[in-house]
LUMKOLNU-287517 format. One line per 5 residues: their letters; for each residue x, y, z of C-alpha. Coordinates in nm, 4 decimals. Example, Ala and Ser with C-alpha at 12.3 -4.5 7.8 and 13.67 -1.06 7.14 Angstrom:
AS) 1.2300/-0.4500/0.7800; 1.3670/-0.1060/0.7140
***
This chain:
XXXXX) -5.5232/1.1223/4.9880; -5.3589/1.0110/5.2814; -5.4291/0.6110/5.1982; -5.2810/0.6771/4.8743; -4.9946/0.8358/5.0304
XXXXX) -4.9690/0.5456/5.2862; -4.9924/0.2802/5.0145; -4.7003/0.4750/4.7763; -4.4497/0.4323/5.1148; -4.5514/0.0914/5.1514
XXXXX) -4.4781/-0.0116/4.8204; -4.1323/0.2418/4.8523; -4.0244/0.0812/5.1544; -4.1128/-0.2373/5.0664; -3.8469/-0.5351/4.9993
XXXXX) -4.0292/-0.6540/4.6720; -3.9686/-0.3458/4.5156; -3.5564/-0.3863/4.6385; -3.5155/-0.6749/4.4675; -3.7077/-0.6128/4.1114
XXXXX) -3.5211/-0.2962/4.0784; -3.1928/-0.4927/4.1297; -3.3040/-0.7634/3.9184; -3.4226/-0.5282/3.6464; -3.0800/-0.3662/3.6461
XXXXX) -2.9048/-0.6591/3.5873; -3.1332/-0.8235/3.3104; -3.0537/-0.4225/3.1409; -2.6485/-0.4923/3.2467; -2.6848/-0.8114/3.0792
XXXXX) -2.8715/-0.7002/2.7679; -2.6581/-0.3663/2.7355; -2.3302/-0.6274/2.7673; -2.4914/-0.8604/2.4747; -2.5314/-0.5269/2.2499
XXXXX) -2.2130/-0.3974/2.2742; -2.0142/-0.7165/2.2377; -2.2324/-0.8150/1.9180; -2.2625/-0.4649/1.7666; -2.1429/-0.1855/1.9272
XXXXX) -2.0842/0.0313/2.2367; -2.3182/0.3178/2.0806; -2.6011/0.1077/2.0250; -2.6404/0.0060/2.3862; -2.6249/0.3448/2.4853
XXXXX) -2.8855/0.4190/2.2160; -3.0987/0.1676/2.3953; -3.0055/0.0703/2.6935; -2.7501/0.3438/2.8629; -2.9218/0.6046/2.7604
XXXXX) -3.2958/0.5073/2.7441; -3.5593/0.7677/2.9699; -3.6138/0.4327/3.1258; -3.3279/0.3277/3.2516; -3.3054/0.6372/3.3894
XXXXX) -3.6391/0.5696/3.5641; -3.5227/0.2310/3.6721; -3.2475/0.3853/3.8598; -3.4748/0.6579/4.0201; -3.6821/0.4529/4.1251
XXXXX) -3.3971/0.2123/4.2969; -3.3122/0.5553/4.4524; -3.6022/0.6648/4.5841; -3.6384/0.2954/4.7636; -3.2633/0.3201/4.9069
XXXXX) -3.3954/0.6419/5.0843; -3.7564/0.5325/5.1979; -3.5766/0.2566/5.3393; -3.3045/0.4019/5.5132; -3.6212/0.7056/5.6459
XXXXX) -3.7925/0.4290/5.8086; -3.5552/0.3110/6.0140; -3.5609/0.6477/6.2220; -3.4637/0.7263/6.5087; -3.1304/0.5518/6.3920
XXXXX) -2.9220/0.3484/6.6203; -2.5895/0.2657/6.6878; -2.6454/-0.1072/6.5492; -2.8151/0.0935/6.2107; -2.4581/0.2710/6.1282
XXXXX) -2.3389/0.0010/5.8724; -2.6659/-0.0115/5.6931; -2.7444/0.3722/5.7031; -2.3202/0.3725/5.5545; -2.4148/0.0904/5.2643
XXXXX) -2.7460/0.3382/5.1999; -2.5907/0.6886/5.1678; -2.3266/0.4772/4.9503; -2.5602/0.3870/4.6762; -2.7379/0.6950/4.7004
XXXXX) -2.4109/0.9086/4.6838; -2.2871/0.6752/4.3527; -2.6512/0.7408/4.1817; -2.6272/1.0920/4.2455; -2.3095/1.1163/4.1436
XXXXX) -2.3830/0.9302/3.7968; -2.7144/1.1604/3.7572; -2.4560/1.5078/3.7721; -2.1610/1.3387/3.5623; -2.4531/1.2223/3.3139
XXXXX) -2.6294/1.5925/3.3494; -2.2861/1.8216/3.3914; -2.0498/1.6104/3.2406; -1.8550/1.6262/2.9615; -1.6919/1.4228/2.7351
XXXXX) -1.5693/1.4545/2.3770; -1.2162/1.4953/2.1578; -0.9706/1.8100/2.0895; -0.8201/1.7972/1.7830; -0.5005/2.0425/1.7673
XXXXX) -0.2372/2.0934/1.5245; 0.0979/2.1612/1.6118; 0.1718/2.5288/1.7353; -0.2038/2.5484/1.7036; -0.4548/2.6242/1.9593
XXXXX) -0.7943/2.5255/2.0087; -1.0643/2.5325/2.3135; -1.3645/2.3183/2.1180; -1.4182/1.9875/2.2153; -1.6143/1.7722/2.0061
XXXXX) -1.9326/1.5677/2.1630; -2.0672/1.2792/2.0979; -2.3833/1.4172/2.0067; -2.4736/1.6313/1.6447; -2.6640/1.9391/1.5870
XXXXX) -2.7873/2.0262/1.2447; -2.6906/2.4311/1.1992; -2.8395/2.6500/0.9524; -2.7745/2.9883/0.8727; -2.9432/3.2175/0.6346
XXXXX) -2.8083/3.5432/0.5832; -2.6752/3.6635/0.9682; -2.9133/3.4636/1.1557; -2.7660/3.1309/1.2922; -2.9171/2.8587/1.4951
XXXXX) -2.9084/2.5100/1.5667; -3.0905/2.1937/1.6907; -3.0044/1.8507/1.8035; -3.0163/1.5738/1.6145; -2.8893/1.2675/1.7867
XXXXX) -2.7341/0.9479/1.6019; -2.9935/0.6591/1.5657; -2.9204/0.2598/1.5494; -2.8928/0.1278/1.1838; -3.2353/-0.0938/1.2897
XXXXX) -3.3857/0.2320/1.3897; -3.2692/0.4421/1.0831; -3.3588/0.1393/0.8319; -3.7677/0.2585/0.9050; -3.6671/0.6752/0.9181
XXXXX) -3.9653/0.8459/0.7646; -3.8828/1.1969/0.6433; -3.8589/1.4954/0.8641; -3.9707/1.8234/0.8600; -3.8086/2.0839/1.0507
XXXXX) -3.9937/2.3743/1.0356; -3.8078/2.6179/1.1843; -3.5347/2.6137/0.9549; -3.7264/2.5204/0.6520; -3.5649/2.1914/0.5612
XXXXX) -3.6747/1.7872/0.5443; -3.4270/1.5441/0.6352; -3.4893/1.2887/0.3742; -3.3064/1.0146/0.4551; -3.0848/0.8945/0.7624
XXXXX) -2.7996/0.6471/0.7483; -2.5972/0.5281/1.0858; -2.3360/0.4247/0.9657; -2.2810/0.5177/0.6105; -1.9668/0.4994/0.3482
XXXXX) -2.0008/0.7830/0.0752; -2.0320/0.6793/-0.2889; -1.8407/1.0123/-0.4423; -1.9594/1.1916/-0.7732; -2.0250/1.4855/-0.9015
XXXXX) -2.2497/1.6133/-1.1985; -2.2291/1.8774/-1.4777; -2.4128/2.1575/-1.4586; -2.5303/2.3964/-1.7761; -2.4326/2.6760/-1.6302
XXXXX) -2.2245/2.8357/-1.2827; -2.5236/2.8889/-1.1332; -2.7527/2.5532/-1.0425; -3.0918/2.6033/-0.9613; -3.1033/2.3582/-0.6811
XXXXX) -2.7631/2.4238/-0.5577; -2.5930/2.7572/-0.4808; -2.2258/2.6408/-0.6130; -2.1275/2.4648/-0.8919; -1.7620/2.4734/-0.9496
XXXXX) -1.5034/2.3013/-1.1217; -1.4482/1.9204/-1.0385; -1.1895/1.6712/-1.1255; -1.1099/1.2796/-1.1011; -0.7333/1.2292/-1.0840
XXXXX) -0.5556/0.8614/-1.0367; -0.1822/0.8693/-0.8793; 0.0332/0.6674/-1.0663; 0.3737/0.5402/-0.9335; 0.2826/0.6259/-0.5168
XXXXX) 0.5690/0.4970/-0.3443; 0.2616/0.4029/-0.0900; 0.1747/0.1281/-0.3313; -0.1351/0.0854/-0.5454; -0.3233/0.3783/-0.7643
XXXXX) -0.5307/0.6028/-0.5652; -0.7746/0.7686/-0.7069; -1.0095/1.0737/-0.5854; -1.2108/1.3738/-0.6460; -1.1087/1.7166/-0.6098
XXXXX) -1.3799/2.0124/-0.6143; -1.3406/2.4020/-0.5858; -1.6868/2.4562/-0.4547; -1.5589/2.3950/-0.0995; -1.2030/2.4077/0.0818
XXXXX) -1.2707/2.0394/0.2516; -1.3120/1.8983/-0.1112; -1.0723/2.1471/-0.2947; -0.7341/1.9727/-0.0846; -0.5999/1.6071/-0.0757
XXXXX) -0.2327/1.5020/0.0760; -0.0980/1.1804/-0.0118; 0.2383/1.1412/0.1264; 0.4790/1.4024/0.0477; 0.2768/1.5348/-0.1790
XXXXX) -0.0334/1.7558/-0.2170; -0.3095/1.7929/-0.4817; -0.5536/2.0763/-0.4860; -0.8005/2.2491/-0.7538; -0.8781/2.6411/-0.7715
XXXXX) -1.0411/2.8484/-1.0072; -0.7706/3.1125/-1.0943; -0.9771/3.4231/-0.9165; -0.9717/3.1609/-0.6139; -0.6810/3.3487/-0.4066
XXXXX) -0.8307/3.2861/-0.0791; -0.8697/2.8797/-0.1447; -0.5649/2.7740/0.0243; -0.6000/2.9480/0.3176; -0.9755/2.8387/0.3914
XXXXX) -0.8582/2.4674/0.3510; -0.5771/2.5475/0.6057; -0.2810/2.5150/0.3764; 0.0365/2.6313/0.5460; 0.3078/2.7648/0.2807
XXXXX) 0.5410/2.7170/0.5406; 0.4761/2.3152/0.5276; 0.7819/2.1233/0.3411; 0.5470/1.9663/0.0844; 0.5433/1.9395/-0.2691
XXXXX) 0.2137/2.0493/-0.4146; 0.0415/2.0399/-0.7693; -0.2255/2.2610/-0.8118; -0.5079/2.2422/-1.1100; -0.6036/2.5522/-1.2099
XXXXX) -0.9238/2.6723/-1.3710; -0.9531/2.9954/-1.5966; -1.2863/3.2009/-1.7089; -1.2908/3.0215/-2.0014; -1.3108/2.6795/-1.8088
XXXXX) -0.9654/2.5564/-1.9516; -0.7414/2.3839/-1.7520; -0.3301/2.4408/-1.6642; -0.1503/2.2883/-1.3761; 0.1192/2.4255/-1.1262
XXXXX) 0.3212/2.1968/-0.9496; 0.5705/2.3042/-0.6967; 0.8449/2.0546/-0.5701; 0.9767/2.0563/-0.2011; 1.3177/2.2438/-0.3153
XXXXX) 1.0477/2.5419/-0.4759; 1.1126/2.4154/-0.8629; 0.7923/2.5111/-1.0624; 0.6702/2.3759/-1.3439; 0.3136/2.4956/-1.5334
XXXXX) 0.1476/2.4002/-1.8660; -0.2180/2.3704/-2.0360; -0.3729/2.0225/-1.9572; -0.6021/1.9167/-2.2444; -0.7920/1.5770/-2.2035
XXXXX) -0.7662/1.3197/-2.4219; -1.0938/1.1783/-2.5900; -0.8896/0.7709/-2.6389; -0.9123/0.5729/-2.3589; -0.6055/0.4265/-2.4858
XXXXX) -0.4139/0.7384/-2.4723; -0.4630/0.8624/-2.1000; -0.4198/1.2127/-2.0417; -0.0829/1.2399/-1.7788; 0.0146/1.5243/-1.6034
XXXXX) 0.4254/1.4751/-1.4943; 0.5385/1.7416/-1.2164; 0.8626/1.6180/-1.2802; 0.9455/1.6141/-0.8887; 1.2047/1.4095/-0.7405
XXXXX) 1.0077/1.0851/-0.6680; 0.8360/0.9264/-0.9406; 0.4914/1.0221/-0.9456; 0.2610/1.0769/-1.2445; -0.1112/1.1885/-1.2166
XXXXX) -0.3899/1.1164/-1.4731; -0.6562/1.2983/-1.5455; -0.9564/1.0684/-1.5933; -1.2601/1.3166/-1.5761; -1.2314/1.7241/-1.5935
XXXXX) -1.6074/1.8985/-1.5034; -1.5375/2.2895/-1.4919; -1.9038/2.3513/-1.3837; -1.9928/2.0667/-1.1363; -2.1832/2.0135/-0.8610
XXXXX) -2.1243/1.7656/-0.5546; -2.3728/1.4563/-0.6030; -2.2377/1.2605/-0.3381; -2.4375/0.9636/-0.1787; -2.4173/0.7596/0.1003
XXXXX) -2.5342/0.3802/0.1864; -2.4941/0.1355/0.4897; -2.1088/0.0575/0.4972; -2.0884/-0.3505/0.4890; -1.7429/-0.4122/0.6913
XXXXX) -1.7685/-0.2043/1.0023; -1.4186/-0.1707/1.0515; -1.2637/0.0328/1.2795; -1.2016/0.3811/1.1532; -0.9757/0.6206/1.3483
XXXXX) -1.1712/0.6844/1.6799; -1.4504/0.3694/1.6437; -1.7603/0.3467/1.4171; -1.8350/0.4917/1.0401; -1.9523/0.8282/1.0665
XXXXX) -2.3485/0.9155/1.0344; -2.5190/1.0822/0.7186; -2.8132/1.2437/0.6376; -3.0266/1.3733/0.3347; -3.1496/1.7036/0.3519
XXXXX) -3.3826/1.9228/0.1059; -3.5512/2.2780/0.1717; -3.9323/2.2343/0.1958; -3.9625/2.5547/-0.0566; -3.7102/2.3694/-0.3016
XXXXX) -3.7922/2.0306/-0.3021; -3.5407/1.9528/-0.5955; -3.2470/2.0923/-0.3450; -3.1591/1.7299/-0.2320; -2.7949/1.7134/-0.1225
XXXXX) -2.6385/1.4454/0.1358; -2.4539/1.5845/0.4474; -2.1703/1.3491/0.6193; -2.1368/1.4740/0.9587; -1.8840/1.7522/0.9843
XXXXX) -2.0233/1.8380/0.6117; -2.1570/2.1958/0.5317; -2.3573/2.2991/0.2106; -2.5255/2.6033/0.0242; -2.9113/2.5545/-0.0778
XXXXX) -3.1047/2.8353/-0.2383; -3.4607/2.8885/-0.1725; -3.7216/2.9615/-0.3605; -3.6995/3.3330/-0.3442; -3.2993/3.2699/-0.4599
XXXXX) -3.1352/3.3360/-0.0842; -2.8803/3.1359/0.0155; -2.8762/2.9410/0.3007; -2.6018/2.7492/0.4382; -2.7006/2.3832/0.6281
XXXXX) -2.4230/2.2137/0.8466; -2.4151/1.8654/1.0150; -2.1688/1.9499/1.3029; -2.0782/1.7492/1.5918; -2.1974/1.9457/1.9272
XXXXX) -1.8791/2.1515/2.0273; -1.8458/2.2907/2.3639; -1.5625/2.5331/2.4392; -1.3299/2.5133/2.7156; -1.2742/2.8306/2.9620
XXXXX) -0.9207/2.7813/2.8319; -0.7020/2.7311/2.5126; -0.4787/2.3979/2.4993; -0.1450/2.4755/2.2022; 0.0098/2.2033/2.0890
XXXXX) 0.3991/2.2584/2.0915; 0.4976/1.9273/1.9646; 0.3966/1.5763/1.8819; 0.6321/1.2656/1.9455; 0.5917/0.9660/1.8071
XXXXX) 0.8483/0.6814/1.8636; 0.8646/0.3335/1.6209; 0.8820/-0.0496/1.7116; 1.2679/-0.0929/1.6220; 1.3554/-0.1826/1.2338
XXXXX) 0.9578/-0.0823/1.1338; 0.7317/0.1647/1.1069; 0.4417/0.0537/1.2884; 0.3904/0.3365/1.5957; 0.4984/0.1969/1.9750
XXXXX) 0.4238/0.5011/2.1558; 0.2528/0.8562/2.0538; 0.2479/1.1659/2.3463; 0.1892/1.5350/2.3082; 0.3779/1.8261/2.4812
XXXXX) 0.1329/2.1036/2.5034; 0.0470/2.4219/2.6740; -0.2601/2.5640/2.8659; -0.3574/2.9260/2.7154; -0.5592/3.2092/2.8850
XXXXX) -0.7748/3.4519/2.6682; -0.5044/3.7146/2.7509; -0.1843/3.5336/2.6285; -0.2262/3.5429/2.2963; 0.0861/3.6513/2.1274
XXXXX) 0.3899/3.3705/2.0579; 0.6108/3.5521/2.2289; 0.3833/3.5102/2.5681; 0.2698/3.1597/2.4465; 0.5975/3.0508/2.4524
XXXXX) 0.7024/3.1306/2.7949; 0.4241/2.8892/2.9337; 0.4823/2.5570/3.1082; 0.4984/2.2797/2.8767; 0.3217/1.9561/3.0391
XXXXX) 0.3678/1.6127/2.8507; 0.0450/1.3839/2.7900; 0.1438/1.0264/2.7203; -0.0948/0.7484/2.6359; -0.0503/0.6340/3.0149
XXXXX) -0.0181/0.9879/3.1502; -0.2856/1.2352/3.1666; -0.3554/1.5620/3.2511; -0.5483/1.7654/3.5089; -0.6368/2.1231/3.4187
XXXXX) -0.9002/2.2864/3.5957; -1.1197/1.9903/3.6574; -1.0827/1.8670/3.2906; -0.8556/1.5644/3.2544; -0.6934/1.4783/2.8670
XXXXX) -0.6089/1.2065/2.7824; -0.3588/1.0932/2.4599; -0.6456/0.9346/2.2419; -0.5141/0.9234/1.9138; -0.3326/1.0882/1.6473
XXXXX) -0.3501/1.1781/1.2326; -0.0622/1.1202/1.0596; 0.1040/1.3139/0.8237; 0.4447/1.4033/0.6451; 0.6968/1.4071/0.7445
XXXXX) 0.5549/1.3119/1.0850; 0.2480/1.3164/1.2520; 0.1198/1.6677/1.3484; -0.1906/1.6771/1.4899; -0.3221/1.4854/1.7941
XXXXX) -0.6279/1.4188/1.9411; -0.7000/1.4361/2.3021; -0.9795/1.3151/2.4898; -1.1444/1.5514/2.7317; -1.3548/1.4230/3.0144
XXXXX) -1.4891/1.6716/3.2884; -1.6867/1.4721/3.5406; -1.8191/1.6809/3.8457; -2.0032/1.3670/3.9894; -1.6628/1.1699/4.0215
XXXXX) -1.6096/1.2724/4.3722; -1.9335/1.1515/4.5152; -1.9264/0.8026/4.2743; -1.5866/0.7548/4.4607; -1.6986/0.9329/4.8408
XXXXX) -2.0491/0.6774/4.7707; -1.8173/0.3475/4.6825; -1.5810/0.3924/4.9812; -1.8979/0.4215/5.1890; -2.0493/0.1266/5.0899
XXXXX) -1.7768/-0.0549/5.0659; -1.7014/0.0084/5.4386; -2.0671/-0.0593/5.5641; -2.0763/-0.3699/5.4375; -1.7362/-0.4474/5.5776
XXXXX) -1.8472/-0.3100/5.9067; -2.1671/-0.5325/5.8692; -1.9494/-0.8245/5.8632; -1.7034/-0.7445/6.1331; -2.0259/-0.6653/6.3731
XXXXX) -2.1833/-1.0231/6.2697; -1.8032/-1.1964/6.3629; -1.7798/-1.0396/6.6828; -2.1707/-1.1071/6.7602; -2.1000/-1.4761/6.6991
XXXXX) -1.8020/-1.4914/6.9162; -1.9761/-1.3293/7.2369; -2.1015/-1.5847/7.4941; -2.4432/-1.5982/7.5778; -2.6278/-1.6264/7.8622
XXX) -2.7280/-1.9817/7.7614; -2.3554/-2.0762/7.7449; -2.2339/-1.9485/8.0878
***
């Protein structure tokens, strides 16, 4: 035992070992460079950044930093600027193993005079919850050359088979009649419709979906304007999609009643209303148009009407992967329950459905970023966003916001708190947690909600302590070698 022990500090001590580690790291540097320059930034940390063994590689170049600088004892005076260079590198390694382990990094999103304490990770969690009981379980995004060979998976514990996986993935929206309200692979069905905007003063003809079955589908804003579809015993619709009545908008609601007829209600930004009984057209040369009669000239046609529908979406391998808000196309996933095989239904990550099993429970299935909640609340009070002179196009975006305790939780406390302004240049410290201006979403008639990057890095102390260090050594090194040269000898006297 003690040869083998011998032979492992040999090897750990050993100069060999120094420089494959350091010439391993930077053949991984190199590679992890090439990957994110010719893809992207979260496939070399998918393989590379992330990988157990890099991880290893860098343990290992620890563990010979330490045996090395061990050996060298009793220490001398002449051994200070290697033992400095040493405790550097091993401070900086440390300090990257407790930011990697305790960090945290991730987006708030906060609307003005909102406040929210969940950041969003970088890292999903499937969540399923069936009748009161809730849990959750990682499940980590995966390269598109990983994903293209997924096999599907079972997950036991919840009762579900992920199906399919796609990386990066652009939905292809539809939805499906249904015979009746109640579908026997899904647990809504609910009324759907296809409407085209005609006349946008944003140019073009959009044209989307709209579905009652769930408040992210029910709602779209386009402009000044907002579209949404309810049944009419749907009261509590508008709220769950986070509709504010106080928002200067003008808003045309479809309306479903029990007998699956459909009327419209559209509300102008002075409060004019306007209803009537929408009945589609079977001509495709006589398109069925709904006029709200508001200010600007906007039409909407009604291509499809479904008043028992459920959501078919699908998703595929976007071809263009252009830059979308914060980076990269969002992930997507197929999902099934293994006691209802027919229950196939895509999730999008931040997407949430309603299976029923077998026995005819409910269960609900979520693909969630991982959200992590801050010992604080952060309100945004306002949102400024200033123009390139004579254009449109955004020169500078900041947030004034405020930190909240659990305890101030009225307005009239709330508004009494120090307001501190985050610029795109200017972040701020709270608490060990630094946020930064990231980004924003616009909206009419400005931009309201911003998102803020969070980073909390408890190893950034010793990465900086460990760089000074070495930096110094080796400085030290060289000023010792100078003076050494300069110093007559015995030889020279």
């Amino acid at each position: 035992m003690v040869k083998i022990l011998e032979r492992i500090w040999k090897v750990l001590i050993s100069l060999k070992l120094a420089v494959v580690n350091i010439a391993s790291l930077a053949i991984c540097l190199m590679v992890a460079t090439i990957i994110e320059s010719k893809i992207d930034s979260k496939t070399a940390q998918y393989w590379v950044y992330q990988a157990r063994w890099f991880y290893a590689i860098l343990t290992l170049l620890g563990l010979n930093i330490l045996a090395v600088a061990i050996s060298r004892y009793p220490w001398k005076r002449k051994h200070t600027p290697f033992l400095m260079a040493h405790a550097g590198i091993l401070m900086i390694l440390i300090g990257a193993w407790l930011t990697y382990s305790k960090g945290l990094d991730g987006s708030l999103r906060i609307s003005e005079n909102e406040v929210n304490s969940a950041v969003e990770l970088d890292r999903h969690v499937l969540v399923y919850t069936r009748k009161d009981d809730n849990k959750s379980i990682p499940f980590d995004w995966m390269p598109e050359s990983v994903a293209q060979n997924f096999k599907p998976y079972d997950i036991k514990e919840f009762g579900i088979r992920v199906e399919k996986f796609v990386s990066d993935a652009e939905p292809k929206i539809n939805f499906l009649p249904t015979a009746t309200p109640a579908d026997p692979a899904h647990a809504k069905s609910s009324a759907a419709i296809l409407i085209r905007i005609l006349g946008s003063p944003m140019g073009g003809a959009p044209e989307f979906w709209l579905w009652s079955g769930d408040a992210g589908w029910s709602t779209q804003k386009l402009g000044p304007a907002r579209f949404l579809i309810r049944s009419d015993h749907q009261k509590d619709l508008v709220k769950e999609a986070g509709i504010s009545s106080d928002s200067p908008e003008a808003r045309l609601d479809f309306v479903v009643n029990k007998a699956g007829e459909l009327h419209f209600e559209a509300t102008s930004i002075r409060g004019e209303i306007k209803t009537g009984k929408i009945t589609l057209s079977d001509k495709a040369s006589e398109p069925t148009i709904v006029n709200p009669e508001w200010k600007m000239p906007i039409k909407i046609q009604v291509k499809k009407f479904i008043p028992n529908a459920v959501n078919s979406t699908e998703y595929e391998t976007v071809k263009v992967k252009a830059a979308m808000g914060n980076g990269l196309p969002n992930p997507a996933m197929q999902v099934s329950l293994l006691s209802n095989p027919s229950s196939k239904l895509w999730l999008g990550l931040g997407d949430r459905a309603e299976f029923t099993e077998a026995d005819g429970t409910t269960v609900s299935i979520g693909y969630m970023p991982k959200r992590v909640i801050l010992p604080y609340a952060v309100r945004l009070k306002q949102f400024e966003l200033k123009h390139n002179p004579g254009t449109m196009d955004p020169a500078a975006y900041s947030s004034f916001v405020q930190i909240v305790d659990q305890l101030q939780k009225n307005e009239t406390e709330m508004n009494t708190l120090p307001v501190h302004h985050i610029t795109m240049n200017e972040p701020l410290a709270e608490r060990g947690y630094t946020f930064y201006q990231a980004s924003y979403i616009p909206d009419f008639p400005r931009p309201t909600t911003t998102i803020l990057s969070v980073n909390y890095d408890p190893g950034r102390a010793l990465k900086y302590w460990g760089s000074l260090l070495l930096v110094s050594g080796a400085i030290l090194l060289y000023l010792i070698k100078a003076v050494q040269k300069k110093k007559p000898t015995v030889e020279n006297l």
